[in-house]
C-alpha positions in Angstrom: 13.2 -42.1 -8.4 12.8 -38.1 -8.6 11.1 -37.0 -12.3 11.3 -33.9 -14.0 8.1 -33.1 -12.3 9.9 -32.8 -9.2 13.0 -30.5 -10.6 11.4 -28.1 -13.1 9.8 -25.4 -12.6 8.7 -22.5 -14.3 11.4 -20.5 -12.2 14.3 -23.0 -13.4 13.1 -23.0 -17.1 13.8 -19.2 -17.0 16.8 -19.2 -15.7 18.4 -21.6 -17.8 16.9 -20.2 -21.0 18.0 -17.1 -19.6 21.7 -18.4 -18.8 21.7 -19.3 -22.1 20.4 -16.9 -24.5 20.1 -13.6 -22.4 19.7 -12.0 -25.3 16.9 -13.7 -27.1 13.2 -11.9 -27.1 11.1 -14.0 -24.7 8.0 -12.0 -25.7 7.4 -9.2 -28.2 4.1 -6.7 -27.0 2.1 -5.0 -30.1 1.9 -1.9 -27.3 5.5 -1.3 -25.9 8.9 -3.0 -25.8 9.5 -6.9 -25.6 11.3 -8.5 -23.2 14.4 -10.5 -23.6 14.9 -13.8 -21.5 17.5 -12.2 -19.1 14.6 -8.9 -18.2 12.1 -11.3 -17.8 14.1 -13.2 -15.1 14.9 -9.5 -14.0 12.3 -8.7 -13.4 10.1 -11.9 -12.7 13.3 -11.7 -9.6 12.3 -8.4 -8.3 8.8 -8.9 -8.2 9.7 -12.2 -6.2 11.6 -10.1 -3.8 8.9 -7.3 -4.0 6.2 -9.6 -2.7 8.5 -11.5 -0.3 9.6 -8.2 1.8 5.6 -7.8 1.8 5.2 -11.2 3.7 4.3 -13.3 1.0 5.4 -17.1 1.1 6.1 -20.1 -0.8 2.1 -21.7 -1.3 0.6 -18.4 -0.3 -2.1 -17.3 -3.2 -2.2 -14.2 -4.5 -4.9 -12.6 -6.5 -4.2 -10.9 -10.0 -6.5 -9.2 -11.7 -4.7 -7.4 -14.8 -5.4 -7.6 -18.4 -3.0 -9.0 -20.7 0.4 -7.7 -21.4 3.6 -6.8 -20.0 2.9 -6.5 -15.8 0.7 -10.0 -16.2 3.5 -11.9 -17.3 5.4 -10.2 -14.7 3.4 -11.0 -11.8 3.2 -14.6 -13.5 7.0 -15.3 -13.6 7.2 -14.0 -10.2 5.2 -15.8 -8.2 6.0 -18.6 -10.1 9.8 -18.1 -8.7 8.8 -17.2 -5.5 6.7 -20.6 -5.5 3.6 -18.1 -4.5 0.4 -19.4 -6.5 -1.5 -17.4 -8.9 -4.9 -16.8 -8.9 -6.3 -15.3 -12.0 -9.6 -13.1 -11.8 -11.6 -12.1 -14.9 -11.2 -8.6 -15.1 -14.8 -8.4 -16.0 -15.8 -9.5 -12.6 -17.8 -6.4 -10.3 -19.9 -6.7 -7.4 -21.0 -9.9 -5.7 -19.2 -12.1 -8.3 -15.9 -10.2 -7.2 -16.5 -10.6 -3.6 -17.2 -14.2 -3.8 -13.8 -14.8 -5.4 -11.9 -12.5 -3.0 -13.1 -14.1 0.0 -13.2 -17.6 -1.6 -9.6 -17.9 -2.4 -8.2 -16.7 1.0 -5.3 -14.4 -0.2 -3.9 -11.5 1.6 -2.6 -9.7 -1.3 -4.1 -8.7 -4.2 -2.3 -7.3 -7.7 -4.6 -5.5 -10.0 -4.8 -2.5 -12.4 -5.7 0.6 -11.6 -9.0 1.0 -14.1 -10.0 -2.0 -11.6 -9.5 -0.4 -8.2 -13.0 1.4 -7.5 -15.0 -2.0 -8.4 -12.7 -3.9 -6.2 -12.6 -1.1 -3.3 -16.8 -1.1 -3.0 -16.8 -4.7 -2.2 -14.8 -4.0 0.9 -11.1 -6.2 0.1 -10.3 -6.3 3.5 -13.7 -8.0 4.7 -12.4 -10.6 2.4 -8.7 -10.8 4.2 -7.3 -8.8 1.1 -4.4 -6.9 3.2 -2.4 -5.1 0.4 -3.6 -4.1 -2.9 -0.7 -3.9 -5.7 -2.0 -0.9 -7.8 -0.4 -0.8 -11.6 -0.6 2.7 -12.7 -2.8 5.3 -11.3 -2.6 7.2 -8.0 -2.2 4.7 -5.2 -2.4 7.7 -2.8 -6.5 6.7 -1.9 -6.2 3.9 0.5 -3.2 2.9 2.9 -3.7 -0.7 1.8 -2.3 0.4 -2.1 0.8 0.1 -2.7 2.6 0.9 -6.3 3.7 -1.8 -8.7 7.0 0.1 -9.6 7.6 -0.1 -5.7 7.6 -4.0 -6.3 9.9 -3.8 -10.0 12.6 -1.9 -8.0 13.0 -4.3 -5.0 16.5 -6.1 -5.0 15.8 -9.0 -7.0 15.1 -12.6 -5.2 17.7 -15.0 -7.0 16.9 -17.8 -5.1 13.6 -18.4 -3.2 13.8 -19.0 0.7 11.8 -22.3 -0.1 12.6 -24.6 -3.3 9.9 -25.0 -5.6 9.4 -27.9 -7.1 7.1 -29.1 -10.6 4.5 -30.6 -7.8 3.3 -27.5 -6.2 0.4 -25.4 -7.0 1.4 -22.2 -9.6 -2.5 -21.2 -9.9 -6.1 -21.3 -9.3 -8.7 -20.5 -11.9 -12.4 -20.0 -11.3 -14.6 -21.3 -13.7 -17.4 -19.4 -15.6 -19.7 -19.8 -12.8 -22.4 -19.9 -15.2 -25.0 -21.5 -12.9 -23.9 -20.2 -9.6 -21.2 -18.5 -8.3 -17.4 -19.3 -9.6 
């Protein structure tokens, strides 16, 4: 017998709310505009397609490192329909603690904000298998591995995901404090 685990998903729960009420704020931002239920699918669809033209798959992690607000959520929805998972880094994190996580959760792509690139460029990303940085704001002109968020907001949006995603797969991985040895 197949359960609601197995037939929603973050992805569906969107769209239908967004099917339904288009319209209706989703989330309201102290900084900047809100976005309504049918933007976030939007754009939680274009990031999907963003990241799939850049290789990644359904159960491929990605590492986001962004503080809270409008691109977060983005990058959360959209991985969440492509069926990538999410893995959440504490913004504070610099040096060893930084490379440890990097290299410990095995992704190839890496979304982060721009006030975060230098700490995460001097522990070498690409020693860590870190192929493609995802730079929001700044100048991504420094490296050939950066590539501009807008690039990944103005990709065709990915209605439907190559893969289904079901409520049993992974949607993310978060490191714990690490407050006796590494996270």
């Amino acid at each position: 017998m197949e359960s609601q685990l197995d037939t929603w998903t973050l992805g569906q729960a969107l769209t239908a709310r967004a099917g339904s009420d288009p319209e209706k704020t989703f989330v309201d931002f102290t900084n900047g505009p809100g976005l309504t239920y049918g933007a976030a699918l939007d754009l939680a669809q274009r990031v999907a397609g963003g990241l799939h033209a850049l290789g990644v798959a359904h159960g491929d992690q990605v590492i986001v490192m962004l503080p809270n607000g409008r691109e977060a959520i983005a990058a959360w929805l959209g991985l969440g329909h492509l069926g990538a998972v999410e893995v959440c880094l504490n913004t504070g994190y610099r040096g060893q603690p930084l490379a440890h996580a990097l290299t410990a959760c095995e992704a190839r792509v890496m979304i982060l904000a721009a006030d975060y690139l230098p700490a995460v460029l001097k522990v070498d990303p690409a020693a860590a298998g870190v192929e493609r940085l995802i730079v929001v704001g700044g100048d991504t002109s420094a490296d050939a591995a950066t590539i501009p968020w807008q690039s990944l907001t103005e990709t065709p949006p990915l209605p439907t995901p190559p893969r289904p995603v079901t409520g049993r797969d992974a949607a993310s991985i978060l490191f714990t404090s690490g407050t006796t040895g590494p996270a």
